[in-house]
N, C-alpha and C positions, 0 to 999 in steps of 0.2 A: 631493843633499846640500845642505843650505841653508847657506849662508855666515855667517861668525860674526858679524858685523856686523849680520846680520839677526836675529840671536838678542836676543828682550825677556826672557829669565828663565833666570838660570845657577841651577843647583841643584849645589852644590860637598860634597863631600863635606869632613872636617878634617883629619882626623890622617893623614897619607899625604902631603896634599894642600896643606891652607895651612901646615900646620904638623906638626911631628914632638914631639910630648910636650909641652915648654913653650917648644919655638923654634920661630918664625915664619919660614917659607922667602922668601929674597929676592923679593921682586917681590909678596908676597901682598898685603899694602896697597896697593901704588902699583894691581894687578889691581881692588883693592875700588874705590880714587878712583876709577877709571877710567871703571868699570861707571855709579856715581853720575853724575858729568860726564855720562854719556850719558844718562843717566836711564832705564836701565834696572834691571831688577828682581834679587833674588840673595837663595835663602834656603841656608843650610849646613844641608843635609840630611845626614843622620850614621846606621848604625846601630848606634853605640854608645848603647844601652839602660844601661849602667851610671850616668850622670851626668842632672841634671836637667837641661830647659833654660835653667835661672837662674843653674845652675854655668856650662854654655855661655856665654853671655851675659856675666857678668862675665869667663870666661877672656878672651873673644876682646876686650872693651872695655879691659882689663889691657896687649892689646898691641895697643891701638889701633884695633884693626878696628871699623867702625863697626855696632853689632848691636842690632837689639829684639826684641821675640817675635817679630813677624811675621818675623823672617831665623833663624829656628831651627827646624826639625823635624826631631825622634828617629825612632827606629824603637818608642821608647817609645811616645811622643806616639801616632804611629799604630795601634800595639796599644791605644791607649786608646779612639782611636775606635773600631775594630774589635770590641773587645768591647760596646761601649755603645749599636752597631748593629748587633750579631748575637746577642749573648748578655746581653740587659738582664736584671738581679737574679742572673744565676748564680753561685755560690761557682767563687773564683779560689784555687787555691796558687801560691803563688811563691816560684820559683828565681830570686831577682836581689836586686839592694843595695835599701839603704831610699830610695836618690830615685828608684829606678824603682818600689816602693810607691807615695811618696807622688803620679807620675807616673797611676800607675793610678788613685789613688782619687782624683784630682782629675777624673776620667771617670766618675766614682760605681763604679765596680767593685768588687765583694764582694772582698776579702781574708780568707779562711779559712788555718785552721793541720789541719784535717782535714775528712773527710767532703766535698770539694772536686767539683764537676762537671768542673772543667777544671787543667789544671796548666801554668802557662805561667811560660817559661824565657829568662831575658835572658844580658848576658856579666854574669857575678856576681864580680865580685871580693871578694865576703864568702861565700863558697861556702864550705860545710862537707858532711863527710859524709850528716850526718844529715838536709840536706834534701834530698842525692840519693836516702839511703835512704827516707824518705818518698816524695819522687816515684814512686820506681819504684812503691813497693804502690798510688800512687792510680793512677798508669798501669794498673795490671795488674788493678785494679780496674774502671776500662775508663770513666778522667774520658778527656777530648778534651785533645790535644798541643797548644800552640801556643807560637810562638818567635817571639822580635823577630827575629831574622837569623841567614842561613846563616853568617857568617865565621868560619872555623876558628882564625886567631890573630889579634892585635890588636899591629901595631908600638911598640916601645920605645925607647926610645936605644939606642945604638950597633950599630943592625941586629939588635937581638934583638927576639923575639916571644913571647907569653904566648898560651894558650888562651883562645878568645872564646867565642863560645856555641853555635856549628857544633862545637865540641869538648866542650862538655859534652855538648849534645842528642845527639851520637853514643854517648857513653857510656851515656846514658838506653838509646835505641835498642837499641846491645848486650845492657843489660841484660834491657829488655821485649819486643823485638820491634814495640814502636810509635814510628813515624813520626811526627817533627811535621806543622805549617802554618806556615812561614816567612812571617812579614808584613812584614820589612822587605826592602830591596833581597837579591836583582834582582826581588822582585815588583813589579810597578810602580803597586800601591796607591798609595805616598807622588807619586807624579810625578802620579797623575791628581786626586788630593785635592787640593794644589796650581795644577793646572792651572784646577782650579776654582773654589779659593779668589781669584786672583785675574783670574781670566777672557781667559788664555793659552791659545790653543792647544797643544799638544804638538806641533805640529809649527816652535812658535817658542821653544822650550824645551831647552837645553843641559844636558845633564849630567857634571858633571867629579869625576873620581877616580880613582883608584890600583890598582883592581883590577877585574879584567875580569868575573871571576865575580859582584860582586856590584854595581858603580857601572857598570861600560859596560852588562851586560846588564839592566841596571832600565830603563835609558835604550832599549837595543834594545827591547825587549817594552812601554815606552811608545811607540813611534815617534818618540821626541824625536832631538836630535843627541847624539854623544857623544864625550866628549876623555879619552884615558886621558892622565894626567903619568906620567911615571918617576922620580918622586922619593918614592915608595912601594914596596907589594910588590909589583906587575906591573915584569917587563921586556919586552926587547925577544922573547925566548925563548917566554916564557909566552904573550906576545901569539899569536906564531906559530901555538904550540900548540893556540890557542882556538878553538872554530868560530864564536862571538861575535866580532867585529873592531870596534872602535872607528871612528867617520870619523875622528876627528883623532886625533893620537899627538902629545908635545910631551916635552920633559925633564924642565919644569916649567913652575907655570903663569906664570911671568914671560914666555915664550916666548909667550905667547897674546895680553899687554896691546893689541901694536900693530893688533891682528887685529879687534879687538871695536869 
């Protein structure tokens, strides 16, 4: 288990994690100074595919945290390289809001409204019927599955949660009988892109978030470290439950500062 001190590159998840909708959890700046002073590295990898990363970016400079591109990647972002390295010119439909559109075609990626080779599905908070009933016939027409992220709901205030895109894609699912390809966490696509982009090992590369299923195990299956906080939807319960186990476990991440 590499000690955290030794850690050059946190990759922190948001909403769980530094922050709960639009409040910033104690400690999360003083965690961000901290990292800097050390001169180490820190990008907010997220995969909420719903927002752009220039929405990110302003949110988190609104409350202070200090953020540029390079400390931002989506699970968008990542579906954008992903099709634009596996699937150059093919027509895209898309189940997701218009910044994960404009996310996509800034990857040159085809955006079609039919006739699609692939149907790819983010957390869409502009979800209507009628592009799930589309979806399905291009599914069943037999375009290829793909999803920014497994997570079934996405945290709210006051402890409630909404369906994310693990809860649409299942409802796809039910309908067609096809399975996606999850590209964001816990595949650990975004931790090895990263790892590369700025020439970090993964084995010097921490990963911190709030849920075991999709932020500790992206970290497990890169070999990086991993820190679940509880001041998300993982407890100490679910922890138990998982066959994934986090190295570190903390409350929050203010409990981490003196460690790094």
């Amino acid at each position: 288990m590499t000690k955290l001190n030794e850690i050059e590159l946190f990759l922190l998840d948001m909403d769980g994690t530094i922050y709960l909708e639009n409040d910033l959890f104690d400690g999360s700046l003083d965690f961000i100074n901290k990292i800097i002073k050390e001169n180490k590295k820190y990008v907010f990898m997220t995969n909420n595919s719903s927002k752009s990363k220039t929405v990110y970016i302003n949110k988190l400079t609104k409350m202070n945290i200090p953020c540029s591109y390079d400390n931002i990647f989506t699970s968008g972002m990542a579906m954008g390289v992903y099709l634009h390295e596996n699937y150059p010119n093919k027509n895209v439909y898309l189940v997701g809001t218009n910044a994960l559109k404009d996310e996509l075609l800034s990857y040159n990626v085809n955006i079609v409204n039919d006739n699609p080779d692939i149907v790819v599905v983010g957390f869409d908070r502009e979800l209507n019927y009628e592009k799930l009933e589309k979806a399905c016939k291009f599914l069943c027409d037999g375009a290829i599955f793909l999803a920014t992220n497994v997570d079934y709901v996405c945290p709210i205030e006051n402890k409630r949660y909404i369906p994310d895109c693990g809860s649409i894609c299942h409802m796809l699912t039910v309908a067609t009988n096809k399975k996606p390809k999850f590209i964001g966490k816990p595949d650990p696509s975004m931790i090895y892109l990263l790892s590369e982009k700025f020439g970090i090992p993964c084995s010097k590369i921490a990963v911190i978030g709030d849920r075991v299923y999709t932020d500790i195990a992206s970290g497990y299956n890169a070999h990086a470290t991993t820190i679940c906080v509880l001041s998300g939807e993982s407890t100490m319960e679910t922890i138990n439950d998982s066959e994934i186990k986090p190295d570190y476990i903390f409350n929050s991440i203010k409990d981490i500062i003196d460690l790094i």
